[in-house]
C-alpha positions as CSV (number, residue, x, y, z in Angstrom):
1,X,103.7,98.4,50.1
2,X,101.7,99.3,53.3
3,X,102.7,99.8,56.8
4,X,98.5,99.6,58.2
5,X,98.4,95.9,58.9
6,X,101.4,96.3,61.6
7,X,100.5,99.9,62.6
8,X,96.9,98.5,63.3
9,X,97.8,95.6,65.2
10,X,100.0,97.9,67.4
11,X,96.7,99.9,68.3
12,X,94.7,97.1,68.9
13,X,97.7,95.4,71.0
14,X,97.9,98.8,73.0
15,X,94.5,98.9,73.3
16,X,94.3,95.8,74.7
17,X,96.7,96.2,77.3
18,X,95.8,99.5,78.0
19,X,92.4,96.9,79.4
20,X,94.8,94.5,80.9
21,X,96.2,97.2,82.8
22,X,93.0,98.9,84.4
23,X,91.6,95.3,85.0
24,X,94.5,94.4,87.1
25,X,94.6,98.3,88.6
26,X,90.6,97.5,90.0
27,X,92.0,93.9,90.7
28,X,91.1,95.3,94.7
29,X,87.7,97.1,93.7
30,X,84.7,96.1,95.3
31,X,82.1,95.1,92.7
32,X,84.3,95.5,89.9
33,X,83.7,93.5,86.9
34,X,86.7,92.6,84.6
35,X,86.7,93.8,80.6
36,X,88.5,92.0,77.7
37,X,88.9,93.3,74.4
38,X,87.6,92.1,71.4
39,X,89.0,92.3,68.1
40,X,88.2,92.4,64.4
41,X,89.9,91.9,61.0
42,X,89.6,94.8,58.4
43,X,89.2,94.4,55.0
44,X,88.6,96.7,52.3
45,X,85.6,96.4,49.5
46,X,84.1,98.8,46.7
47,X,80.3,99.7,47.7
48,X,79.3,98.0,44.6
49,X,81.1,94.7,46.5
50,X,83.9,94.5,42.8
51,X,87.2,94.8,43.4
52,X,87.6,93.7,47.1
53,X,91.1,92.9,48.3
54,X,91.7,89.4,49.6
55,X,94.5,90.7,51.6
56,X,92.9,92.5,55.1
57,X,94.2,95.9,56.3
58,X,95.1,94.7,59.8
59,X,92.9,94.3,63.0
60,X,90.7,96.6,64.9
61,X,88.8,96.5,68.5
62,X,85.3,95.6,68.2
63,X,84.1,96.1,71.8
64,X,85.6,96.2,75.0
65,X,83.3,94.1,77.0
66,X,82.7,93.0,80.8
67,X,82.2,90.1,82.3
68,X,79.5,89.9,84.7
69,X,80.9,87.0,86.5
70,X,80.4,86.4,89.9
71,X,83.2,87.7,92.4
72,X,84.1,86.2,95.7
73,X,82.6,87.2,99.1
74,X,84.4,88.6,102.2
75,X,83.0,88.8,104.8
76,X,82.6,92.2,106.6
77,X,82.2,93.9,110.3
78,X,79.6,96.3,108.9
79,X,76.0,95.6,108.7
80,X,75.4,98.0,105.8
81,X,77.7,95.9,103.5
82,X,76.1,94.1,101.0
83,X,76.9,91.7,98.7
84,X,75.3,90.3,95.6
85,X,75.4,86.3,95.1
86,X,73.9,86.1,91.4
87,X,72.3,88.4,89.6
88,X,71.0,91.6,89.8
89,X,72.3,95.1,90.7
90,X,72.0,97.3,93.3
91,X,69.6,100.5,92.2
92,X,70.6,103.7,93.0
93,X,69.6,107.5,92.6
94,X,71.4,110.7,92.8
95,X,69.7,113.9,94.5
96,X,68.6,114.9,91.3
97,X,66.8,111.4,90.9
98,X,68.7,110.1,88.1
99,X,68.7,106.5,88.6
100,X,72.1,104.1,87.9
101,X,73.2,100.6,89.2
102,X,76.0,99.1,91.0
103,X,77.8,96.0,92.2
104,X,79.4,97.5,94.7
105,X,77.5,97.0,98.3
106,X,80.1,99.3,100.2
107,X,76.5,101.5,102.1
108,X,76.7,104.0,105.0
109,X,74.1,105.7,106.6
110,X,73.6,109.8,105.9
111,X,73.1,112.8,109.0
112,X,69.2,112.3,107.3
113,X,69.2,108.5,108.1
114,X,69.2,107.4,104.1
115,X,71.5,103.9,103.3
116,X,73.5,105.6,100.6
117,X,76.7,104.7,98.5
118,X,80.5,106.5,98.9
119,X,79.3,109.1,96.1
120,X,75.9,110.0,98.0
121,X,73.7,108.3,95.9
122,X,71.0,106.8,98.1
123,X,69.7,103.0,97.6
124,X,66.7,102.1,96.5
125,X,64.2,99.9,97.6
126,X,60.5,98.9,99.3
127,X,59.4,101.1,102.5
128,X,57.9,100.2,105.1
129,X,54.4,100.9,107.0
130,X,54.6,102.0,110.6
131,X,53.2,98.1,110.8
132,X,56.0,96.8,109.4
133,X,54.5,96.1,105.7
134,X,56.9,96.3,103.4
135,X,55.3,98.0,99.6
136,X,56.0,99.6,96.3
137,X,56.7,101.7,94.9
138,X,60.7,102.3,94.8
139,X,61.5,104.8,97.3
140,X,65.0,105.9,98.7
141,X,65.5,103.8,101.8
142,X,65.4,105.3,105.0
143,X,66.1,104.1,108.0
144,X,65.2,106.8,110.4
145,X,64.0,110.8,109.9
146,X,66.0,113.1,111.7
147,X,63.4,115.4,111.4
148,X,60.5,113.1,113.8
149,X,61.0,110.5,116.5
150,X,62.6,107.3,115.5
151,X,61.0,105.5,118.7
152,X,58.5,102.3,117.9
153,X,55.4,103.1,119.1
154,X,53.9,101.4,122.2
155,X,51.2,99.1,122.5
156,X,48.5,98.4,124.9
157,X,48.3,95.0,126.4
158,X,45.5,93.5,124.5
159,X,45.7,95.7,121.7
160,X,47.6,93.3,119.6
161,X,46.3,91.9,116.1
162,X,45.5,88.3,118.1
163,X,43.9,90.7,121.1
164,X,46.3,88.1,123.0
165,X,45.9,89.9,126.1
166,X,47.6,87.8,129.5
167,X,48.2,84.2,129.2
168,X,48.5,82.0,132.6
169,X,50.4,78.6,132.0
170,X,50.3,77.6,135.8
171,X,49.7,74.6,137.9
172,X,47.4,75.3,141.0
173,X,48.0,72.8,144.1
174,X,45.1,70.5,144.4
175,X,46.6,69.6,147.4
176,X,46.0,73.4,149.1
177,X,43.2,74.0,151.9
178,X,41.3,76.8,151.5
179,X,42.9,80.1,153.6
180,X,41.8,80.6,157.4
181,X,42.1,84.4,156.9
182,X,38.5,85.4,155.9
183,X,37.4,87.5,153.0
184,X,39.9,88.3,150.4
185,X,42.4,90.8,151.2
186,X,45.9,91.8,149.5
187,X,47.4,93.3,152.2
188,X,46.7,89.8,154.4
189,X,48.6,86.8,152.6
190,X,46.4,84.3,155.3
191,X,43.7,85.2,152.6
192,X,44.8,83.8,149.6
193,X,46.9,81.0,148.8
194,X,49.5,82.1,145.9
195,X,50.0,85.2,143.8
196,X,51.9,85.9,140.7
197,X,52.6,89.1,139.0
198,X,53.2,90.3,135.2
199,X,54.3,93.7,133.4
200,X,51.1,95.1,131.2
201,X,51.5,98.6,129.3
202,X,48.8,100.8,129.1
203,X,48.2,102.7,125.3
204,X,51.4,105.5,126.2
205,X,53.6,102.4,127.6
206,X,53.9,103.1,130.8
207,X,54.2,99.9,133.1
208,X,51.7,98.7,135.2
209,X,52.1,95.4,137.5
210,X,49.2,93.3,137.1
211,X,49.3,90.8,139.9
212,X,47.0,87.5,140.2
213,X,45.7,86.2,144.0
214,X,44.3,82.4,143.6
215,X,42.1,81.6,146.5
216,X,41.2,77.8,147.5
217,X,37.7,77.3,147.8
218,X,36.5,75.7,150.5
219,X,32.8,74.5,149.6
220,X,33.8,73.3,146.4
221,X,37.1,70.9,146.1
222,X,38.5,71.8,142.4
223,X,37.5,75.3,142.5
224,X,39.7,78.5,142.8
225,X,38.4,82.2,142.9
226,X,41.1,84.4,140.9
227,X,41.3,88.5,142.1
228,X,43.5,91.1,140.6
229,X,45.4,94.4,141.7
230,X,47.1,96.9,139.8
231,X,50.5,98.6,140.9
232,X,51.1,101.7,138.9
233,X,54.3,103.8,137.9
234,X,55.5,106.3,140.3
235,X,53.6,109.9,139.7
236,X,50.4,108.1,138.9
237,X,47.7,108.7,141.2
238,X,46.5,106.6,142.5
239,X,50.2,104.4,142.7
240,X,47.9,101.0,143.2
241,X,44.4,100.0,142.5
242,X,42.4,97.2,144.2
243,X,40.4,95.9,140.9
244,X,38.9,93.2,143.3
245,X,36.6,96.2,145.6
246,X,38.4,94.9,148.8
247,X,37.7,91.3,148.0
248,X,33.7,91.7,146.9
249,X,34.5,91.1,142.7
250,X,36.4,88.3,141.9
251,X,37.9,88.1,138.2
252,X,36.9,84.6,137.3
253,X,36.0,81.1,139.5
254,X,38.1,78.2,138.0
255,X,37.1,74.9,138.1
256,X,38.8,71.9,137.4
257,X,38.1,68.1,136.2
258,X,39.0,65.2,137.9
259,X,42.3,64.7,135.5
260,X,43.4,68.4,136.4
261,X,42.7,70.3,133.4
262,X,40.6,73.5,133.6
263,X,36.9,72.9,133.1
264,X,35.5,76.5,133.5
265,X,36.2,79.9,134.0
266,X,39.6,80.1,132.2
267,X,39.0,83.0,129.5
268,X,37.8,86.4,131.6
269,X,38.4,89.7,130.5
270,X,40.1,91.9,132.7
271,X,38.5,96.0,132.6
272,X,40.8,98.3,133.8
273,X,39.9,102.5,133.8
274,X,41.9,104.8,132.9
275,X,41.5,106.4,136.9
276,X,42.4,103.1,138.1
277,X,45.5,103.1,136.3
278,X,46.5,106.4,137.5
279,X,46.0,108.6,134.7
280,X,42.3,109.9,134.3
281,X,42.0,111.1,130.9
282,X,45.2,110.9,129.8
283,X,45.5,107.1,128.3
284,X,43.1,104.9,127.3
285,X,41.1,102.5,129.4
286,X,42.7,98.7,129.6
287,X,40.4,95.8,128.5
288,X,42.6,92.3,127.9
289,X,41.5,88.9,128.4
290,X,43.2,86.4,130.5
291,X,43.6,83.0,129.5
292,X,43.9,80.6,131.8
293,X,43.4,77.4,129.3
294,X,46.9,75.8,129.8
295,X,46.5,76.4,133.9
296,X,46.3,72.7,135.4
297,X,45.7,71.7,138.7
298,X,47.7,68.7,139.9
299,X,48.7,67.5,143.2
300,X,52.3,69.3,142.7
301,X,53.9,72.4,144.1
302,X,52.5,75.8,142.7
303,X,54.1,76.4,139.4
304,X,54.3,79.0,136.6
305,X,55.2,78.2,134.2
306,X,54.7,81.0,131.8
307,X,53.1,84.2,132.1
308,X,53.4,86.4,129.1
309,X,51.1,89.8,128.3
310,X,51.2,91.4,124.6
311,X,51.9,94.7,124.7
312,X,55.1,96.9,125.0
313,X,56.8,100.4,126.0
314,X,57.9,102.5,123.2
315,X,61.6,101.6,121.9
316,X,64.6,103.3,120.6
317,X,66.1,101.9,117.4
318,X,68.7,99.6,118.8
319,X,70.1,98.0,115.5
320,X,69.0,96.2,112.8
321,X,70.1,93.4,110.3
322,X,69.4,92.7,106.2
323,X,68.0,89.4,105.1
324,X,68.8,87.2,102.3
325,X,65.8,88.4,100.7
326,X,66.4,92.2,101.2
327,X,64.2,92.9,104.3
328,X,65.6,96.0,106.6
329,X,64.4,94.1,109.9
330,X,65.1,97.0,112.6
331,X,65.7,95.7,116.5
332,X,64.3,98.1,119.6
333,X,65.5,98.4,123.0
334,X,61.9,97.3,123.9
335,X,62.4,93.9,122.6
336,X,60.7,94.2,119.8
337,X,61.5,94.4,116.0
338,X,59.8,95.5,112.9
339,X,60.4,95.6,109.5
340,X,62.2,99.0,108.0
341,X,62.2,98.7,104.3
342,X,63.2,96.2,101.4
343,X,66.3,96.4,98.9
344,X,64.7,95.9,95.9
345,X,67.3,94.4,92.8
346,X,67.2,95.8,89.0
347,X,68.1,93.3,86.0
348,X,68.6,93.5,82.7
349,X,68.0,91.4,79.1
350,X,72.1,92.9,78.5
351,X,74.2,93.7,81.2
352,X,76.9,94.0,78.9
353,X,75.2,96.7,77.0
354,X,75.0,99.0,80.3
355,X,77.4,102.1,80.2
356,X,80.3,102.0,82.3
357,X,79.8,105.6,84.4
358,X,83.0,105.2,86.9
359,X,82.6,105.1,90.7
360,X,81.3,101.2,90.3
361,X,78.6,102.8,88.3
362,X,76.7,101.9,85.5
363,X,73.5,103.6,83.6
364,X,71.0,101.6,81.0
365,X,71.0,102.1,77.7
366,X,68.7,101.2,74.4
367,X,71.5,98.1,74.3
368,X,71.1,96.8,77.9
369,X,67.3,97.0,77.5
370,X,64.9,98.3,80.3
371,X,65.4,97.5,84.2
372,X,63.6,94.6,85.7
373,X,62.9,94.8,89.8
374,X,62.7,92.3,91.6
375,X,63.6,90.9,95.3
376,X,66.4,89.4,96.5
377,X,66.3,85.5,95.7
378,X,63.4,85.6,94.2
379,X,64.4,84.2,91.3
380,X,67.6,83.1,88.9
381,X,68.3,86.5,87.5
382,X,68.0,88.3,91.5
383,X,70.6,86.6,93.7
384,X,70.3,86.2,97.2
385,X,71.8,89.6,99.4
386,X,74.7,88.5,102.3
387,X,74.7,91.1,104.8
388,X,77.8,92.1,106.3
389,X,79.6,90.6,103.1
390,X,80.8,92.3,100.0
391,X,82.0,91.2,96.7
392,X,85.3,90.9,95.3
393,X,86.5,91.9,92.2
394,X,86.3,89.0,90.0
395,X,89.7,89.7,88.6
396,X,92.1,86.7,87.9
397,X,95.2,88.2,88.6
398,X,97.2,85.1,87.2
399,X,95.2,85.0,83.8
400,X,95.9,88.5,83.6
401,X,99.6,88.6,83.9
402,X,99.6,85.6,81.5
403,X,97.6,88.1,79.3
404,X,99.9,90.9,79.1
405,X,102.3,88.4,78.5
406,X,100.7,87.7,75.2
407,X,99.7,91.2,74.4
408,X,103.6,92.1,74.7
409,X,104.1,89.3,72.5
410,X,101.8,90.1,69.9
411,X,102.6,93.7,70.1
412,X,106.4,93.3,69.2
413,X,105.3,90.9,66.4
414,X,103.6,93.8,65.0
415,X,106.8,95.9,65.5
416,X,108.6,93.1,63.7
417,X,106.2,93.2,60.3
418,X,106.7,97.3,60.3
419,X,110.7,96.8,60.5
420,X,110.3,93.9,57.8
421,X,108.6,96.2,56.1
422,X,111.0,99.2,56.0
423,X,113.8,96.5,55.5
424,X,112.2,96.2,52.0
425,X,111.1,99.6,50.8
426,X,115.3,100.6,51.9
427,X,116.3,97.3,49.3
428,X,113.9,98.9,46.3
429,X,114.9,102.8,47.3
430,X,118.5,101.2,47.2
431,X,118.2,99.7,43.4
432,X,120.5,101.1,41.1
């Protein structure tokens, strides 16, 4: 007579809701992913496979395994919150560059500017170029060194990758006589019919107005001469440059067609020194075209309607925002924005054969099989990110309850075969 089938279904009952219980205690933990237990009958056999007992020796837990379903997603005020939709797990290293994963997208930044997790471990991921190109291999991500200047760099009006340089989207009046005032001159507005002004940066960023005169032509109907002056920043010396000579260099003649549009003269390139900008030898010498292709020339009022310039003053790091696809774009008080970085995913063959390390934490193992990187999105086993989201445990309370219920169940059962049990071993002790 043997008390092991009840006294083993009383462990694995325990057992089990010893799981129930720490499932419904994480029932509030971000990332956390829910375990059931498994169980297995026992039986016992001989090696030589003779003699084995068709009656089993109770039950036993196989595994304790977690589900790697999906949670839900709430949405969150900070930008450094991340949440997993999918696959995938956030990679992770410690100071000592031990390398584990997580669900839980709870990230902060550190005094040295690293995106790291509530236990200090930092996140992994793609850094970026000072242009913005996002490459391998997995580094710690870091959004700024406290140890150098976090500013963008500037850049120098027709510097950029397209050499863009000024573009003039205007509409001269064809209806405009030619001035009465003479020559050229700045200073005298009889001598020029309209001017317009735009913003240029020189290679340190320091603002220069760049300001266009149009001049009716009088010999010639559909032709305008364009000159140019340069107002620089205060402590520049000189403070303003006449790039036209006092009206003896024009930058371009535009002439028109008979349906308005610009036949000639629309793409000069504007040379501007280094003295002329007010700092000899100290920043580089300006050279940027200006394109004048959209520029029309219609009997309506002087328009402009766009006058842009490519380059920009240096920028502080204003903010920045995380893609679906795991891209750190950073945003500078100059306007512009560049890429910081990349979160870069890790997968695995097993999840369920990952080690459970605490903290939202897990390590690989020879079970889970090796980690797999991979973007965000960029395929079935790497979900899309959410930024300013995280995920929910994906706890059912109400199956869980319902659980225990049955666990209670079954454990008293258990009790009831061990007091069966002793009911009849006191009946034989009792024979007479």
């Amino acid at each position: 007579m043997s008390f092991q089938q009840g006294l083993s279904g009383l462990s694995a009952s325990s057992k089990a809701l010893d799981t129930i219980g720490n499932n419904i205690a994480n029932s509030g933990t971000v990332g956390y992913k829910l375990s059931t237990t498994q169980f297995a009958d026992v039986f016992a056999a001989s090696l030589a496979g003779a003699g084995a007992s068709p009656i089993g020796l109770g039950a036993k837990v196989a595994t304790v395994a977690q589900q790697f379903t999906q949670g839900n997603i709430s949405v969150t005020s900070n930008p450094l919150d991340m949440a997993l939709n999918g696959g995938g797990f956030f990679r992770l290293q410690g100071t000592t560059g031990d390398v584990v994963y997580s669900r839980n997208g709870q990230f902060q930044l550190d005094k040295d500017g690293y995106i790291v997790n509530a236990s200090g471990q930092q996140l992994t991921g793609y850094a970026a170029d000072v242009n913005g190109v996002v490459n391998p291999p997995l580094v710690a991500l870091r959004l700024f060194d406290s140890s150098s200047s976090s500013d963008a760099a500037p850049q120098a009006t027709g510097t950029s990758t397209a050499g863009t340089g000024v573009e003039a989207n205007l509409n001269l009046d064809s209806r405009e006589a030619a001035p009465t005032g003479g020559a050229f001159d700045y200073q005298d507005a009889t001598t020029y019919n309209k001017s317009t002004a735009v913003t240029t940066y020189d290679s340190l960023g320091n603002p220069h107005v760049y300001t266009l005169y149009f001049v009716k032509s009088g010999a010639v109907t559909n032709s305008w001469n364009v000159y140019a002056t340069v107002s620089n920043p205060a402590g520049a010396t000189p403070t303003f440059t006449d790039l036209s000579g006092g009206g003896a260099t024009a930058l371009s003649t535009l002439t028109f067609n008979t349906d308005g549009s610009i036949g000639a003269g629309g793409s000069p390139t504007q040379a501007i020194s280094a003295a002329q900008l007010g700092y000899a030898g100290g920043v580089n010498a300006l050279s940027f075209a200006v394109d004048f292709g959209a520029t029309t020339q219609f009997g309506s009022n002087f328009t402009v309607n766009s006058l842009t310039q490519d380059g920009f003053a240096s920028g502080k790091l204003a903010g920045f925002n995380i893609g679906d696809d795991g891209v750190i774009l950073g945003k500078y008080t100059n306007g512009q924005s560049r890429n910081l970085g990349q979160v870069i995913l890790a997968s695995f063959r097993n999840p369920q054969g990952l080690q459970p390390l605490g903290n939202n934490l897990w390590a690989a193992t020879s079970t889970s099989g090796a980690e797999m990187d991979g973007a965000p999105g960029s395929s079935g086993q790497y979900g899309p990110l959410q930024s300013s989201a995280l995920e929910d445990s994906n706890v059912d309370l109400t199956a869980e309850l319902v659980q225990m219920i049955t666990q209670q169940r079954v454990y008293q059962a258990n009790a009831q075969t061990i007091k069966t049990q002793d009911q009849i071993l006191q009946t034989l002790v009792n024979l007479r």
